[in-house]
Every structure is written in C-alpha cells, then in structure tokens.
C-alpha positions in Angstrom: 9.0 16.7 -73.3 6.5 15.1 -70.8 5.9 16.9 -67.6 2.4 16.1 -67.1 0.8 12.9 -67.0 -3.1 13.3 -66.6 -4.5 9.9 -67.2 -3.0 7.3 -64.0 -4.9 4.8 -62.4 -4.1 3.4 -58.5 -5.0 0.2 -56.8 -8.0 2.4 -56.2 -9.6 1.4 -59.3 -7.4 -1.2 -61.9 -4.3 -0.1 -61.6 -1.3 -1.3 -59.6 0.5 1.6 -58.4 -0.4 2.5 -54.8 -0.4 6.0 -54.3 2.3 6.0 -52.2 4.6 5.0 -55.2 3.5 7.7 -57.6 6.2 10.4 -56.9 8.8 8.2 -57.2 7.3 6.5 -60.3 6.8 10.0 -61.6 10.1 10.9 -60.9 11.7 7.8 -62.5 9.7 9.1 -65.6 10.4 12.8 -65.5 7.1 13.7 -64.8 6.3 16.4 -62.3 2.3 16.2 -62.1 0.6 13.3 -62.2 -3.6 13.0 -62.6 -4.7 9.9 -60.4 -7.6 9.4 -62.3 -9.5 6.3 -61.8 -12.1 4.4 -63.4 -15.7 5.8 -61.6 -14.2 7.1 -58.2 -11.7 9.4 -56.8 -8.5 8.3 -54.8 -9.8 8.7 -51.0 -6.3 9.1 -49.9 -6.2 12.8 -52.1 -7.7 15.6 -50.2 -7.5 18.4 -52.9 -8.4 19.3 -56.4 -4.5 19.9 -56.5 -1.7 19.1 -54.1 1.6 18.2 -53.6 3.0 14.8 -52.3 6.8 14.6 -51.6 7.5 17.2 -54.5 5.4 15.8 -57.2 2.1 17.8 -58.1 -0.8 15.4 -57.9 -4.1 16.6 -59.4 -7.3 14.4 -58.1 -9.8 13.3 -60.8 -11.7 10.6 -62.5 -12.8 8.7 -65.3 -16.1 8.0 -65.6 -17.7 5.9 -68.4 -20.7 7.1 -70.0 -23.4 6.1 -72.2 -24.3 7.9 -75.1 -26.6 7.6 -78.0 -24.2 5.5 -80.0 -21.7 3.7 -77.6 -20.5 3.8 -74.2 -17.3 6.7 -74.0 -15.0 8.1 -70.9 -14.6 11.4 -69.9 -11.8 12.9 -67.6 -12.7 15.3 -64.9 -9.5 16.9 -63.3 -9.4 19.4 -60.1 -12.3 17.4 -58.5 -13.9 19.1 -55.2 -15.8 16.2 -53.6 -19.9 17.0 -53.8 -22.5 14.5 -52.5 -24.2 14.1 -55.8 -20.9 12.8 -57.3 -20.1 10.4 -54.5 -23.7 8.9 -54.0 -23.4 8.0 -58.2 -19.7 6.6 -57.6 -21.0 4.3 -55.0 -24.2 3.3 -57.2 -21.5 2.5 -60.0 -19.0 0.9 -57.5 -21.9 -1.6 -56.3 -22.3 -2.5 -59.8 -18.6 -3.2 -60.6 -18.9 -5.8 -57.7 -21.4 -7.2 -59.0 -19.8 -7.0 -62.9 -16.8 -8.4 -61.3 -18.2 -11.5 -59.0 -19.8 -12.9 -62.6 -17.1 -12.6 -64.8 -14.9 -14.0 -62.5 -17.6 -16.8 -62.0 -17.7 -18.1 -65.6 -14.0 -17.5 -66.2 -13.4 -20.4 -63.2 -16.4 -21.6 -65.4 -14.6 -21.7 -68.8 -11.1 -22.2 -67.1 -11.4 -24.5 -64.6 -9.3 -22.7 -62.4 -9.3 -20.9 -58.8 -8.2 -17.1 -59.5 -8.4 -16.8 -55.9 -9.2 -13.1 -56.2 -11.3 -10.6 -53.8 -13.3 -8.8 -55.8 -13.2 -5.3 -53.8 -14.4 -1.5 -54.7 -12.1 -0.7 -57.9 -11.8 -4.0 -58.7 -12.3 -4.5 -62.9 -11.6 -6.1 -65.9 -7.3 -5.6 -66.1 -7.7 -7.3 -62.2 -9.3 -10.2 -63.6 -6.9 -10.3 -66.6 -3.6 -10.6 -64.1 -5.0 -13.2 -61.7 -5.5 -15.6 -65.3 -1.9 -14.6 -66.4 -1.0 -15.5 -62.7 -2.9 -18.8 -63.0 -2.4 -22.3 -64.4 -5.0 -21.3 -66.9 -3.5 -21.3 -70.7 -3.8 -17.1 -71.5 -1.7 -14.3 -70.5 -2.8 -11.0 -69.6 -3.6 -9.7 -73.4 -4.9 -13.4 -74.5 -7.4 -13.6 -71.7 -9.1 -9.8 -73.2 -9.2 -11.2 -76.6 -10.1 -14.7 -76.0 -12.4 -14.2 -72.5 -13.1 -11.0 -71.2 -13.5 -8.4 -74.2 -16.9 -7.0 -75.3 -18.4 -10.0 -77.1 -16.2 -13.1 -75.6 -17.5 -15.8 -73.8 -17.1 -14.2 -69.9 -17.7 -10.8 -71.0 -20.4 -9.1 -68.5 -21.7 -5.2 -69.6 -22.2 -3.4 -66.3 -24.7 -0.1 -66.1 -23.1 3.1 -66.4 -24.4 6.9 -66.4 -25.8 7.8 -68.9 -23.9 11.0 -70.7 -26.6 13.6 -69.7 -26.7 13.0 -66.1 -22.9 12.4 -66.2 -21.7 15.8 -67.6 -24.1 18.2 -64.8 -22.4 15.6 -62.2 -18.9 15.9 -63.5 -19.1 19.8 -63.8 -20.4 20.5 -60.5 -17.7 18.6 -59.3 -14.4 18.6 -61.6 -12.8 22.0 -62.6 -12.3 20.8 -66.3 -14.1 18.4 -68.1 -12.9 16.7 -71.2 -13.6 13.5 -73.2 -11.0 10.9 -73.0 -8.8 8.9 -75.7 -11.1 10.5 -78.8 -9.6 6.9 -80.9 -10.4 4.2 -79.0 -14.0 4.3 -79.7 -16.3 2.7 -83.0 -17.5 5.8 -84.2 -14.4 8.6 -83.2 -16.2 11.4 -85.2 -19.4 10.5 -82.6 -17.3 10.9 -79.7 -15.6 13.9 -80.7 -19.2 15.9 -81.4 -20.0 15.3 -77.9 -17.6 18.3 -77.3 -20.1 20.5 -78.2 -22.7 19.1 -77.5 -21.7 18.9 -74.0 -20.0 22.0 -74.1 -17.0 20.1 -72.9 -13.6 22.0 -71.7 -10.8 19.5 -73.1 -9.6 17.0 -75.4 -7.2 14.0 -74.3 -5.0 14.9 -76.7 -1.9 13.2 -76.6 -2.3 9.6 -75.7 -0.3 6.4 -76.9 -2.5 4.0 -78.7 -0.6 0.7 -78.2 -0.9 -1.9 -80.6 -2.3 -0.1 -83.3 -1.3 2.8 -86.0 -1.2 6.1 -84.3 -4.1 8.0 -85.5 -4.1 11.5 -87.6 -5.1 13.4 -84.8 -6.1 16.9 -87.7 -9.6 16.7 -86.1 -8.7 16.8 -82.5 -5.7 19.7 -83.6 -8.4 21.2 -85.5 -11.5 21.0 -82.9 -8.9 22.5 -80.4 -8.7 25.3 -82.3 -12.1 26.0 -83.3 -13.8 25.3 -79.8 -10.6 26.8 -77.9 -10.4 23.6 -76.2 -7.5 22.6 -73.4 -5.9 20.0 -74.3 -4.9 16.9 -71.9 -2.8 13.8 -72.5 -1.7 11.0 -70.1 0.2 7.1 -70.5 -3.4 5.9 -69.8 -1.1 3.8 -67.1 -2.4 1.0 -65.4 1.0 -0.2 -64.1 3.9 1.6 -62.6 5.3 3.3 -65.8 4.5 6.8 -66.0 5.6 9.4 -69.1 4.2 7.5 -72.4 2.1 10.4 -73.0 1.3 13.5 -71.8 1.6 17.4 -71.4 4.3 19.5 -71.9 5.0 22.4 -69.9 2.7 25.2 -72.3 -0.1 22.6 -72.2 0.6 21.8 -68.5 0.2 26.0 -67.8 -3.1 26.6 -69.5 -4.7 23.5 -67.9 -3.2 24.3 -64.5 -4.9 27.5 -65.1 -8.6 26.2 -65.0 -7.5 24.2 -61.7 -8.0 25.4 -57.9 -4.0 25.2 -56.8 -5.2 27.3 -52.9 -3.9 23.9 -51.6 -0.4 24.5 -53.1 0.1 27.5 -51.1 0.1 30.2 -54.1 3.3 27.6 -56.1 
C-alpha cells in the first residue's frame, strides 16, 4: 500500500496542482506524505525540509536535471534546507527555462499557426506548452504535440543548459538531506544512470515508479544495487496533474527514508 508519494510537481514548476490542493488530493489517494518536488526549484510556499499542512506530511525537495558524460538524467533531493549556492543555480536554470520556453513556443505558433496565448513564467516547461496545444485549435492533443512537436529531436524541440552532474551533486548535498537519482528506466543507457550511484555516492534509488505506456521494467538491478550499496529506496506517481498514489512508498520504506530527514518542524510526530 501507498503512503508516500515522493515525486509531485505544483504550478511551481509543470504541474497543475497548486499547493493548496495537495492534502486533499493526497487524501483522495490515500497518501499521507507527499514530496513537492519540482523540476529545478523548490516550492517558495514550503518553509521546512518536512512539515505538515492540514494533516498531510509534506516533504520539500527538487528535481534537478543533470548532465552527465553520456546523457542528461534527474536526481531527487528530499528534506531540502534552503542555501544560497542552491538558489543562485535555480535562478541561473530558471532564466534559462524562460528563455527554453519563449522559443519553443515561438516556432510551435511557427509550425501551428496558432495563438497559445500563454505566459511563459518561472516553472513554466514543456507539459505547459503541451496543454495550451491540446487547448488550441491546433490538430494535436497533449501526447501528439510531444511526439510530433516538442520531443527531443521534433521540429520545435529547444535543449536548454543544465548542471552539469559534478557541480550538481556538492549543490544538492549541501542542501537536500537525501540525494537519489530519479526514474533509473526512463533514460537511453539505464545501466549508465544507475553507476552514477556510486560514483556519486548517491543515498537513494526511485525505486517504485509507474512507467506509462511502456512494459514495466525488471527492476533485479535496482533490488539488487539496493542491497549492495544499502541504498534508501524512493518511489513517487511522477504526477504532473492532480492524481496522487500511482506509485510510491509504503510505510517500512516511508520509515527508513523519514529517518535521513530533519522532521524538528513536526514537533517530535
């Protein structure tokens, strides 16, 4: 059973649950902790590496993309403490999103010929494109303007700059409690990903994760790095909507992560 979902993105980055609406999302789920974990920033309206908000346990952290020797990868950072260092890069990459964002919208007017009539703000990314199209009179719905459009390769696509993994990890473990690479399957090369645990001396795993649309993965060589690295594991829905609870912790898992975190703000619960 689900109790901990530790991979949910806001309207902060590209997601469309306002905080606000995360306990009773959670709650509609079954969930009782929730990771606000958006793309290269932290929620501004979470003042704690862990807190509580109207009974649901909320755990601030981020996922920052990375750029390694072979592809570009996430990593999860969960119990963040706000440091200087942290927030100067999360600006830097912010700037850059707005930039990202202003071009791909551009040429998918361009390629369209429609108005998306969109503002493209901090947070703003690649999903907030992909709704305004489906929202449009243009001919593609939210999956169709990824795969025909936006997606690495297609004809609107824009790279943006990110951190590269060596200044990333210092940055993310000064700030973050744990530390842990994110959805090990989603990338070209998952055996490259996965070595970075090491090699970064990493804390965690995202462990349980739904990959929709395709075959669930054998996940022996996450199970079995666990083991041999005595690695936390972390799952999460990955949720960029309001649905909460497709994948996640259960309570053993939830107890040994919530043991790496700072909780002072929950008053000793």
């Amino acid at each position: 059973m689900v109790v901990a979902d530790l991979h949910v993105h806001t309207t902060v980055s590209d997601g469309t649950l306002t905080l606000d609406a995360v306990p009773s999302a959670a709650r509609a789920a079954d969930v009782s902790v929730v990771a606000i974990t958006d793309h290269d920033r932290y929620h501004p309206g979470l003042d704690a590496p862990v807190q509580t908000l109207d009974g649901i346990t909320v755990v601030r952290g981020i996922e920052l993309r990375v750029e390694t020797d072979t592809e570009r990868v996430d990593l999860l950072g969960y119990g963040l403490h706000e440091t200087a260092a942290l927030a100067a890069e999360c600006d830097r990459i912010q700037r850059d999103r707005q930039r990202r964002g202003r071009e791909i919208v551009t040429r998918v007017e361009a390629e369209t010929g429609v108005d998306l009539d969109v503002t493209v703000e901090p947070g703003f990314g690649r999903p907030d494109v992909a709704r305004a199209v489906a929202a449009s009179d243009a001919p593609y719905d939210y999956g169709e303007t990824f795969d025909d459009l936006i997606g690495a390769g297609r004809p609107c696509y824009v790279p943006r700059d990110v951190t590269p993994v060596d200044e990333a990890v210092p940055l993310l473990r000064e700030a973050c409690d744990v530390v842990g690479l994110a959805h090990p399957f989603r990338y070209d090369d998952p055996a490259a990903a996965l070595d970075l645990i090491s090699t970064y001396d990493l804390d965690a795993v995202e462990r349980f994760y739904d990959y929709a649309g395709t075959d669930q993965p054998d996940p022996t060589p996450v199970d079995e790095l666990v083991d041999a690295e005595g690695l936390l594991r972390t799952g999460g829905s990955d949720a960029h909507d309001e649905t909460l609870g497709v994948a996640g912790l259960d309570a053993a898992d939830w107890e040994r992560l919530r043991a790496r975190l700072d909780t002072s703000a929950l008053g000793g619960a």
